[in-house]
MARTI-64874 format. One line per 3 residues: number of its first residue (from 1); for each residue z, x, y of C-alpha. Coordinates in steps of 0.2 Angstrom, whole numbers, plus 5000, padded with zeros to 4 digits. Layout:
REM MARTI-64874
NUM) Z,X,Y ~ ... $
//
This chain:
REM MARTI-64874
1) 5875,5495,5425 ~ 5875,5492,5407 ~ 5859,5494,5402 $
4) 5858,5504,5386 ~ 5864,5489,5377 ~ 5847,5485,5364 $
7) 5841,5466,5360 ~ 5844,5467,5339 ~ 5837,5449,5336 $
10) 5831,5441,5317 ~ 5816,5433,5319 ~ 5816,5417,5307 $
13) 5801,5404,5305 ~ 5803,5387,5301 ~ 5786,5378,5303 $
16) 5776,5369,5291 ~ 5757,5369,5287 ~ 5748,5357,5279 $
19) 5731,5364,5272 ~ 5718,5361,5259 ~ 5706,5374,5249 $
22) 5692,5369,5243 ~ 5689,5372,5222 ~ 5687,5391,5216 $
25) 5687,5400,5201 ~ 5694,5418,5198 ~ 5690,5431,5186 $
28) 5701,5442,5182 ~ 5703,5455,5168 ~ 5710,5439,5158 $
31) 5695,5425,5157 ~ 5706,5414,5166 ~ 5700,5400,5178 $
34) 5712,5391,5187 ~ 5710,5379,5205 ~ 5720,5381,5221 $
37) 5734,5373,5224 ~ 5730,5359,5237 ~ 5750,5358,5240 $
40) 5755,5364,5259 ~ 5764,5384,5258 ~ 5780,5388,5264 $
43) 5779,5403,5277 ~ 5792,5418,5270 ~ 5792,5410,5252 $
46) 5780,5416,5239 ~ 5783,5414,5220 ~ 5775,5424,5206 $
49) 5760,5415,5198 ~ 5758,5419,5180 ~ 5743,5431,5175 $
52) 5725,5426,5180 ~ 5729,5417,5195 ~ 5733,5419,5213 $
55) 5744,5419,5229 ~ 5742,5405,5243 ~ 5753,5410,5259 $
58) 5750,5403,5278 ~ 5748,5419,5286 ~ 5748,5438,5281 $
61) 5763,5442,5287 ~ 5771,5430,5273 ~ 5763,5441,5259 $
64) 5774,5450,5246 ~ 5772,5470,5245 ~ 5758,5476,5239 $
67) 5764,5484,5222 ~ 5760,5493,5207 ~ 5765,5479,5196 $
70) 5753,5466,5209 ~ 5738,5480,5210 ~ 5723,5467,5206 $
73) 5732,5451,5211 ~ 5722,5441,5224 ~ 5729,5429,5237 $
76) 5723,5417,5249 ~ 5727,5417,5268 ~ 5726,5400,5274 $
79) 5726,5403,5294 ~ 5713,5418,5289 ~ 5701,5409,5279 $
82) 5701,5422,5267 ~ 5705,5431,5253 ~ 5713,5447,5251 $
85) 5717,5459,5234 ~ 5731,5471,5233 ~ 5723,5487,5229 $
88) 5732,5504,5232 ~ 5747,5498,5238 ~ 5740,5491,5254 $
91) 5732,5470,5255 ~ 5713,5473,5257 ~ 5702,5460,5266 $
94) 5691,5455,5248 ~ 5675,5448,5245 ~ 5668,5434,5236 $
97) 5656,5440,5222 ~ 5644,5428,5212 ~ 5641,5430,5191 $
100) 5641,5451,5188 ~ 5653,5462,5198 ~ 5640,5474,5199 $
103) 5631,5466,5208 ~ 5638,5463,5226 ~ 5630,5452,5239 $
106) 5628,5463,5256 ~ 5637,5446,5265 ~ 5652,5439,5260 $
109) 5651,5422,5251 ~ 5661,5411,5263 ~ 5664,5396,5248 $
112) 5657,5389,5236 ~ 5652,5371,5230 ~ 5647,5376,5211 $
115) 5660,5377,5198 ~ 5652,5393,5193 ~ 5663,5409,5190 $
118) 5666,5421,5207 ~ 5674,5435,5206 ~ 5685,5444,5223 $
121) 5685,5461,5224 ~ 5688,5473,5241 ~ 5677,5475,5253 $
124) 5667,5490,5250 ~ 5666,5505,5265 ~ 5648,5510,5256 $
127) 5641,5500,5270 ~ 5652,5510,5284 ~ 5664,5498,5287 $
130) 5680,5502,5283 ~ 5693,5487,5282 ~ 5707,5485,5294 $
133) 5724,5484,5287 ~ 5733,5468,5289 ~ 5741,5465,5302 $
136) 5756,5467,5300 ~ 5754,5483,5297 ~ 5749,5489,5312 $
139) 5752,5488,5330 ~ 5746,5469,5338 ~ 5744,5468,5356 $
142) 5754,5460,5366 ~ 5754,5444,5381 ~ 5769,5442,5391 $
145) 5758,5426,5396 ~ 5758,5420,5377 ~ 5775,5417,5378 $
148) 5779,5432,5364 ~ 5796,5437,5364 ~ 5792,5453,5353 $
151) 5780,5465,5350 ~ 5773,5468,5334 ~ 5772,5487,5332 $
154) 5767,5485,5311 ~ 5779,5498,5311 ~ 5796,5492,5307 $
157) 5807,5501,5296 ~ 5811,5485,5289 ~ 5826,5482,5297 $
160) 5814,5468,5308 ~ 5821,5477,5324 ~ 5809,5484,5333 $
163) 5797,5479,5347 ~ 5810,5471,5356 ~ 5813,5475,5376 $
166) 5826,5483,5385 ~ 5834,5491,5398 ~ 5839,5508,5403 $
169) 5846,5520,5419 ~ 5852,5533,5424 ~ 5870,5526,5422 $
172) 5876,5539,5409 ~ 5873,5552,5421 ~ 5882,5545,5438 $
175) 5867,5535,5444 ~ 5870,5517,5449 ~ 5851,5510,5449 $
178) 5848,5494,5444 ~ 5836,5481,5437 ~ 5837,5464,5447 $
181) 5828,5450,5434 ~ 5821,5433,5444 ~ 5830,5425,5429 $
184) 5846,5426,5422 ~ 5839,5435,5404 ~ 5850,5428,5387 $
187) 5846,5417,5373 ~ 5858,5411,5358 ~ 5856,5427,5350 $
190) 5859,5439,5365 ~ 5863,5438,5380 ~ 5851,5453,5386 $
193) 5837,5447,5378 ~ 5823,5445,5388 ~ 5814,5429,5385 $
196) 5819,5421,5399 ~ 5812,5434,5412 ~ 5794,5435,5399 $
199) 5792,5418,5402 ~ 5793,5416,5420 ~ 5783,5430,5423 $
202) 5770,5429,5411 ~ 5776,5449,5405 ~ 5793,5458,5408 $
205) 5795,5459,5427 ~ 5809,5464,5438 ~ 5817,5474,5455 $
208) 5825,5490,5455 ~ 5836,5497,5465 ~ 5836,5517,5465 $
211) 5856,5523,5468 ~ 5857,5542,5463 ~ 5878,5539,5464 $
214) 5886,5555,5459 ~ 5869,5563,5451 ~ 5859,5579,5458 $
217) 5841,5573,5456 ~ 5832,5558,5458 ~ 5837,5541,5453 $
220) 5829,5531,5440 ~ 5829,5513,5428 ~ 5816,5508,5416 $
223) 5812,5495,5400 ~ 5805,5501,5384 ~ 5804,5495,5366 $
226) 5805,5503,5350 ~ 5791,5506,5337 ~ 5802,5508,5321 $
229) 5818,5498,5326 ~ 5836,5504,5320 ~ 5843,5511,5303 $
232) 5863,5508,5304 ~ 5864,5495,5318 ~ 5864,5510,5332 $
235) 5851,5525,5324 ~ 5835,5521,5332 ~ 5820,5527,5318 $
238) 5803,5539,5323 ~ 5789,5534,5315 ~ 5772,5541,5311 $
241) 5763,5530,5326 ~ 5746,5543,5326 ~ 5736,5530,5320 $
244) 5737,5520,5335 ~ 5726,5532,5345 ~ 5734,5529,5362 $
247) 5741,5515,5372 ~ 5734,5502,5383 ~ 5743,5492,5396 $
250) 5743,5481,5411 ~ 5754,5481,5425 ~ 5759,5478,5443 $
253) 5771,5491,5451 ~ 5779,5497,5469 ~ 5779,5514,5463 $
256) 5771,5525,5450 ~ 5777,5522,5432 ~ 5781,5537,5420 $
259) 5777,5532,5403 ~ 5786,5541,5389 ~ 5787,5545,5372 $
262) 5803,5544,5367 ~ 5807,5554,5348 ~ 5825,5547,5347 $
265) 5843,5555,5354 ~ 5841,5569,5344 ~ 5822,5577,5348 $
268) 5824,5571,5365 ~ 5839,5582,5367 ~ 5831,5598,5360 $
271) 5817,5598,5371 ~ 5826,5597,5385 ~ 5823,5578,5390 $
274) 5806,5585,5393 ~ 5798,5571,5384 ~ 5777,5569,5380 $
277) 5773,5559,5396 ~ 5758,5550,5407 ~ 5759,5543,5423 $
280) 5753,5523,5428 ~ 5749,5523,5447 ~ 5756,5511,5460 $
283) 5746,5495,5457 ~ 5750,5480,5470 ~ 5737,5469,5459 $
286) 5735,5469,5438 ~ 5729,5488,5432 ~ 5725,5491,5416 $
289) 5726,5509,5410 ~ 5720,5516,5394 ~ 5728,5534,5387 $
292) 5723,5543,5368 ~ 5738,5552,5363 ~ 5730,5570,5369 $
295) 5734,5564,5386 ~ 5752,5563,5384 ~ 5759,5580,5392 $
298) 5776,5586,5397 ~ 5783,5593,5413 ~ 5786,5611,5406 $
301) 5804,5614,5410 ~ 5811,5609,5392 ~ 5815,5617,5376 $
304) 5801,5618,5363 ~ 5784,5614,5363 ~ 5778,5598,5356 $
307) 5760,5588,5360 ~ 5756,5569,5363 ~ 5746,5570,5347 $
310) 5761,5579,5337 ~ 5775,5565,5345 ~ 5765,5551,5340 $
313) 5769,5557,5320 ~ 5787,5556,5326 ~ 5788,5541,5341 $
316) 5803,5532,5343 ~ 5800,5524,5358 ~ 5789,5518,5373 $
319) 5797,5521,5388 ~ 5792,5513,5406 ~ 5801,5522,5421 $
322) 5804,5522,5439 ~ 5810,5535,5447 ~ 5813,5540,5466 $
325) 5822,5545,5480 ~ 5840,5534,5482 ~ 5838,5518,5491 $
328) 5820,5514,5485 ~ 5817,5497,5481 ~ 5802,5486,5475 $
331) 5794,5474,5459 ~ 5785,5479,5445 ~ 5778,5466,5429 $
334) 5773,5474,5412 ~ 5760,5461,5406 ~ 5751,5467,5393 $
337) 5754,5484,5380 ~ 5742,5487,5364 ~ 5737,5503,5354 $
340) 5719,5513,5361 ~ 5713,5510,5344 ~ 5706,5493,5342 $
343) 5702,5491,5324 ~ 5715,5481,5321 ~ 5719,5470,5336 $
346) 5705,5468,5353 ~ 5713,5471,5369 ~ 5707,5458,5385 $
349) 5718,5462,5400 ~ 5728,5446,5405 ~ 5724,5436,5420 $
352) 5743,5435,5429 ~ 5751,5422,5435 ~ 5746,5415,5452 $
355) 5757,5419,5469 ~ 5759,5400,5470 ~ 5768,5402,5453 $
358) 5778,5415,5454 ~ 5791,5415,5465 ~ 5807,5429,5466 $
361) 5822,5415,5468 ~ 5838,5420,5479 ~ 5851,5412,5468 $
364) 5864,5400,5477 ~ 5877,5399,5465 ~ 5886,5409,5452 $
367) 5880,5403,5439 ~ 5868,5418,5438 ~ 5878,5433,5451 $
370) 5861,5446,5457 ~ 5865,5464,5458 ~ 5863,5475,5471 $
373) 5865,5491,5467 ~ 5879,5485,5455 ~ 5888,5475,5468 $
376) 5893,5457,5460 ~ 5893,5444,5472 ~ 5913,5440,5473 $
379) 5918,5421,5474 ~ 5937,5418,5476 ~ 5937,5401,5472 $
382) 5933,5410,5455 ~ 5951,5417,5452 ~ 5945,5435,5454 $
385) 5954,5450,5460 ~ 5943,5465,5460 ~ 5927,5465,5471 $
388) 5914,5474,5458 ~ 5903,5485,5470 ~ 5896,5495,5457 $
391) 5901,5510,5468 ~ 5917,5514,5461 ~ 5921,5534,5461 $
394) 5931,5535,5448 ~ 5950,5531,5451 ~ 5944,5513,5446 $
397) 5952,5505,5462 ~ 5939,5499,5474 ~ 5935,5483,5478 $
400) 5955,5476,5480 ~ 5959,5467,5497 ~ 5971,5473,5508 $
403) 5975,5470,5524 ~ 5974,5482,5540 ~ 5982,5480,5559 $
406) 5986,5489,5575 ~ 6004,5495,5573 ~ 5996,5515,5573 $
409) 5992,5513,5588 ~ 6006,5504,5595 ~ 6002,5487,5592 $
412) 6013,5472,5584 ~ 6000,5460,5576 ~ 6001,5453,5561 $
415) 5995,5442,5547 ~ 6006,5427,5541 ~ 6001,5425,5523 $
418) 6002,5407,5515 ~ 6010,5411,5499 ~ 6020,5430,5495 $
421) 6010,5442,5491 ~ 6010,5454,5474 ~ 6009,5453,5457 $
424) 6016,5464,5441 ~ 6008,5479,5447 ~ 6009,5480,5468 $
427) 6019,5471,5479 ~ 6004,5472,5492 ~ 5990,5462,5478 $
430) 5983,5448,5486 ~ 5980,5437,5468 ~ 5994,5423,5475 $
433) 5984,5422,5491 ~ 5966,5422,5481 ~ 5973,5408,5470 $
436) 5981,5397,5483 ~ 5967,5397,5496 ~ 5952,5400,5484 $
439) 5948,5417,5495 ~ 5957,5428,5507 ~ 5967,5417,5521 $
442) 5982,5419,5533 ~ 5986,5414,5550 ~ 5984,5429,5564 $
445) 5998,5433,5577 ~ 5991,5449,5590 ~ 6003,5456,5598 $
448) 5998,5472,5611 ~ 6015,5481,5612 ~ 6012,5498,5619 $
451) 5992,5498,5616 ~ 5980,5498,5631 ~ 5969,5487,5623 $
454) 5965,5471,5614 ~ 5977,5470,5599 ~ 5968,5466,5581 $
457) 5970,5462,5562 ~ 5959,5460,5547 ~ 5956,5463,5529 $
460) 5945,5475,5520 ~ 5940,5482,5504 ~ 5933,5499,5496 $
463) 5916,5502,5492 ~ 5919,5517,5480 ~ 5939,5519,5481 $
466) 5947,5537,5475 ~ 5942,5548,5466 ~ 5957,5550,5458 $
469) 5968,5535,5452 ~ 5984,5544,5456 ~ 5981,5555,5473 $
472) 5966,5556,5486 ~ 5957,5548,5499 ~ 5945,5534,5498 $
475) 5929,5541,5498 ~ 5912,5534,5505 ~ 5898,5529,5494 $
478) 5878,5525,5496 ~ 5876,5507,5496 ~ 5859,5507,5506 $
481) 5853,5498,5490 ~ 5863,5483,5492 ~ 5852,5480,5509 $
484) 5866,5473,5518 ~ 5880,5460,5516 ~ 5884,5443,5516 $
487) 5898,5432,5520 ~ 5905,5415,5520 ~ 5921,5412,5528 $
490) 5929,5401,5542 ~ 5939,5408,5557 ~ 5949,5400,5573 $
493) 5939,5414,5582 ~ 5925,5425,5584 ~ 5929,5440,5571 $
496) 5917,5456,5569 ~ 5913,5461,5549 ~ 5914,5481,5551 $
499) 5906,5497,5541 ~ 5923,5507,5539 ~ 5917,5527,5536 $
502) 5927,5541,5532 ~ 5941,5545,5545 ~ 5930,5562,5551 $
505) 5916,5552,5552 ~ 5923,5538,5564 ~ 5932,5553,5574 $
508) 5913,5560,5575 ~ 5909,5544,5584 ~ 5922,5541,5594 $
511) 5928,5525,5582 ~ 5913,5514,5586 ~ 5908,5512,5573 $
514) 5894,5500,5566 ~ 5897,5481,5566 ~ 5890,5464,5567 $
517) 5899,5447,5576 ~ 5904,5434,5565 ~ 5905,5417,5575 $
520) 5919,5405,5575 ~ 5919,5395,5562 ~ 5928,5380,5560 $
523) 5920,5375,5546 ~ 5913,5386,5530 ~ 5896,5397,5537 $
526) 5887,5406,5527 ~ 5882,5424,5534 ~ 5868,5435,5526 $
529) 5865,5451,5539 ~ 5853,5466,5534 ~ 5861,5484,5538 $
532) 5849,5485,5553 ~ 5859,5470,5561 ~ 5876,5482,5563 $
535) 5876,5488,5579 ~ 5887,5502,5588 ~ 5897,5494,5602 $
538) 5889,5508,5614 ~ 5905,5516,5621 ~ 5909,5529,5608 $
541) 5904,5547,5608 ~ 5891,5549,5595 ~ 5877,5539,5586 $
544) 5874,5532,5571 ~ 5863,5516,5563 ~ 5866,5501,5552 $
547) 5857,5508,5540 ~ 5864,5528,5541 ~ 5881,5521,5538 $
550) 5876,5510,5524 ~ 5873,5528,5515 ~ 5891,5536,5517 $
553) 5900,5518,5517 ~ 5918,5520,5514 ~ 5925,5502,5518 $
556) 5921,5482,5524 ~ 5931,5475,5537 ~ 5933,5459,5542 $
559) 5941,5461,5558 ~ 5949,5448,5573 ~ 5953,5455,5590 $
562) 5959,5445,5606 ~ 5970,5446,5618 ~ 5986,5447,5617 $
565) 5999,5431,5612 ~ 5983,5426,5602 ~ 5984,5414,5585 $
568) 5975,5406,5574 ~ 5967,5405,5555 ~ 5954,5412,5544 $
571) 5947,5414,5527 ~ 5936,5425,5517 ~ 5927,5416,5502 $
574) 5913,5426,5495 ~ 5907,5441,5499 ~ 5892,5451,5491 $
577) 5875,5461,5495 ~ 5862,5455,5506 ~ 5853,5440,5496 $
580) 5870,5439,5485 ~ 5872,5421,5486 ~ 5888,5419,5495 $
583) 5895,5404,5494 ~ 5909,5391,5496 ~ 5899,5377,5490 $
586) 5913,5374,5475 ~ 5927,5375,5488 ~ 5939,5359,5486 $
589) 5956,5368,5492 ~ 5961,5363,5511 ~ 5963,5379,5522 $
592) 5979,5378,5524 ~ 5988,5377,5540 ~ 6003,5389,5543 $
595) 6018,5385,5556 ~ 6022,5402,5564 ~ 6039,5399,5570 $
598) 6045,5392,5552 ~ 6037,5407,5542 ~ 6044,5420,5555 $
601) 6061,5410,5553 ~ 6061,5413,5535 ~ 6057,5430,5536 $
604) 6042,5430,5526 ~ 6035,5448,5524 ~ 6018,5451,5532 $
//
């Protein structure tokens, strides 16, 4: 899974306001009186106003810096109603002030009808009150059911990157978890941005799948954003996020969410991965939690020693993860995140989307391919080769066709191929046979020869492959994750789709091993079959599950076996995880029918 890739996305604003202020006249050190503009304001265009007079912008976010050279100047917020006055380098809410400055009114003076002089000056914090900062300056809570694709942390180094969601696993370290969205995520900007999934969900929500692969410890995946954005296209910037107080957030989850503080690669690598961290309970209905800073701990086997309160002065990032034993699977929906300290923007937990609404979709097509544990639904009407299980060891070799038969033990079957086989690279590559038959297809011939039992062919694949590229053994894999298989093919006879382990394994059960019976099919079926379905034939010498052999898979098998002099056709469309979508609805290519005799009189190699 590559999910360490970030969502760096411009934000650009191309609306139009149309807004008229009524008549007021400033003072300023200069006796100047001037009268707003009644002409609409462009958002993220502000020209200079000569001396004496002031700004008219739609919203705070479109004010210029507050400088030294604009200390004084005032301007006017249309969607505010307000007035605000650069004053020490920050925008300060101002007040409206009748005849003598001196004299200030204990209430705001809303407008005026008179032509009389009014002078704005900032709030004053005698009374108590102290004035938030603009909002853009500061962290805004965010609704996934608002439709906002970004969060606004006030924060940003200036490189408008932050706040955006994303992905992360435990990839990197040999895991293989995943993230299954509802919705295909992308927009024009990036194709792993998450707008798509915010607005079907009403907040970001998905389905892992927890796959510890080659790792030690637990597997884990998770979303987070960050607070300062990126420097450099790739340096993700701490900044000082104290003032925030805490975090609130709203959410449903399977499992219980570990919420971290990331400090950037650097930090987090010199404590040990021990990061500052709370933990958000299993909630099977909208929670919302509240945490100050202070309450933010770590584990205690890192490096260091650093506090919720000190990591806040230096946060890169807010980190949601799920982490669990291998094979654990469920939902979780992030629907609401804002700061503990409410000064600058309330917090009301969202009300999320009704059951009737919200619906998780089993996609039919490939337009959008699910992943299961990493394994891509394959579709060989699609031109492709290599089956993706996500479960590759290494050697970067699983998930090739190939064919398999009864000549070990003495038998003479065989599989007629339509076309030759090989490409560039292997003389045994099935591509010819994928691109003339839009899957895998042949014609069968079983032939018993010196076996005591009923001769078979089939084709397979490998779940994880070697190791090595060169040399080894294909090794088994855990593909509990993917929940089972599914299939769409089309056979002359009944045909068995079997869970190939490692040879000492199938030895340890007398070779019968787990399968499940694929009906004949002279027409394209569809297949999907949990692990619980594959079943032991019963005469072997050990015991094993569906499921338990899903954990040390080493192969699939689609297998025909019959009795002897037997023929007939088959082909293998699409195969993928349980739910995966297989399909042949894009099919157009006849199966092709195969003249035994003429093929066997030319020779054709098997």
């Amino acid at each position: 899974m590559s999910s360490k890739k970030m969502n760096i996305r411009k934000s650009l604003a191309f609306a139009t306001v149309s807004t008229s202020l009524a008549m007021v006249a400033c003072d300023f050190s200069a006796d100047t009186t001037v009268k707003a503009s009644d002409e609409p304001s462009t958002p993220g265009q502000v020209s200079e106003q000569p001396e004496g007079t002031f700004l008219q912008v739609k919203t705070l976010e479109d004010l210029p810096n507050c400088t030294a050279s604009r200390e004084g100047k005032t301007a006017y917020v249309n969607l505010s109603n307000a007035f605000y006055v650069c004053s020490s380098e920050r925008w300060v809410k101002g007040n409206v002030v009748s005849g003598d400055p001196g004299e200030i009114p204990p209430e705001p003076i809303e407008s005026s009808s008179s032509a009389d002089t009014i002078i704005i000056v900032p709030e004053s914090s005698s009374s108590g009150f102290v004035p938030p900062p603009p909002y853009y300056d500061c962290f805004q809570t965010w609704y996934g059911n608002e439709g906002v694709y970004r969060i606004k942390t006030g924060l940003d180094v200036g490189t408008e990157t932050s706040g955006y969601w994303y992905t992360f696993g435990d990839d990197a370290d040999g895991g293989m978890s995943t993230i299954i969205w509802p919705v295909p995520p992308g927009n024009e900007y990036s194709d792993d941005a998450m707008d798509p999934i915010i607005d079907y969900c009403g907040g970001l929500c998905g389905e892992y799948f927890l796959d510890k692969g080659s790792m030690y410890y637990d597997p884990f995946v998770g979303v987070g954003f960050n607070l300062g954005g990126y420097e450099d296209g790739s340096m993700v910037v701490p900044v000082d996020a104290s003032r925030m107080g805490g975090i609130r957030v709203t959410y449903t989850s399977d499992a219980a969410i570990t919420l971290e503080m990331g400090l950037g690669d650097d930090m987090d690598q010199k404590l040990g991965y021990d990061l500052p961290a709370v933990t958000l309970p299993k909630a099977t209905s909208a929670t919302t939690k509240e945490f100050p800073w202070s309450s933010f701990k770590r584990a205690g086997w890192g490096n260091g020693k650093t506090t919720g309160e000190e990591a806040s002065k230096i946060l890169a990032a807010l980190k949601f993860k799920i982490q669990a034993k291998t094979g654990a699977r469920g939902k979780f929906n992030i629907m609401a995140v804002g700061a503990l300290d409410g000064t600058c923007s309330t917090y009301v937990p969202p009300t999320p989307k009704s059951s009737s609404s919200f619906v998780w979709p089993i996609q039919s097509s490939s337009s959008y391919i699910p992943y299961y544990g990493g394994f891509e639904t394959w579709y060989g009407n699609e031109g492709v080769y290599k089956i993706e299980t996500g479960l590759d060891a290494g050697g970067d070799i699983s998930g090739y066709w190939y064919e398999f038969n009864d000549a070990v033990d003495g038998g003479e079957s065989k599989i007629i191929w339509p076309v030759p086989k090989g490409n560039e690279y292997s003389d045994e590559a099935m591509d010819p046979i994928i691109d003339y038959c839009g899957g895998v297809c042949g014609t069968y011939q079983l032939e018993q020869g010196k076996m005591d039992y009923n001769p078979f062919v089939g084709i397979a694949f490998d779940i994880a492959g070697p190791a090595d590229y060169w040399d080894g053994p294909a090794v088994a894999a855990d593909a509990s994750a993917m929940g089972g298989l599914c299939i769409a093919y089309t056979s002359d006879f009944a045909a068995s789709l079997e869970l190939g382990l490692s040879d000492e394994k199938e030895a340890e059960v007398g070779y019968d091993i787990p399968f499940a019976s694929l009906p004949k099919a002279t027409s394209v079926v569809v297949k999907d079959i949990p692990w619980s379905s594959f079943k032991q034939a019963g005469w072997g010498a050990g015991k094993i599950t569906g499921e338990e052999a899903a954990a040390m898979l080493k192969s699939v098998r689609f297998k025909i076996q019959g009795k002897d002099g037997m023929t007939g056709s088959f082909n293998v469309m699409s195969v993928g995880a349980l739910g995966g979508g297989c399909s042949a609805e894009r099919y157009f290519t006849v199966i092709p029918t195969v003249d035994v005799v003429k093929l066997n009189e030319k020779k054709i190699d098997r």
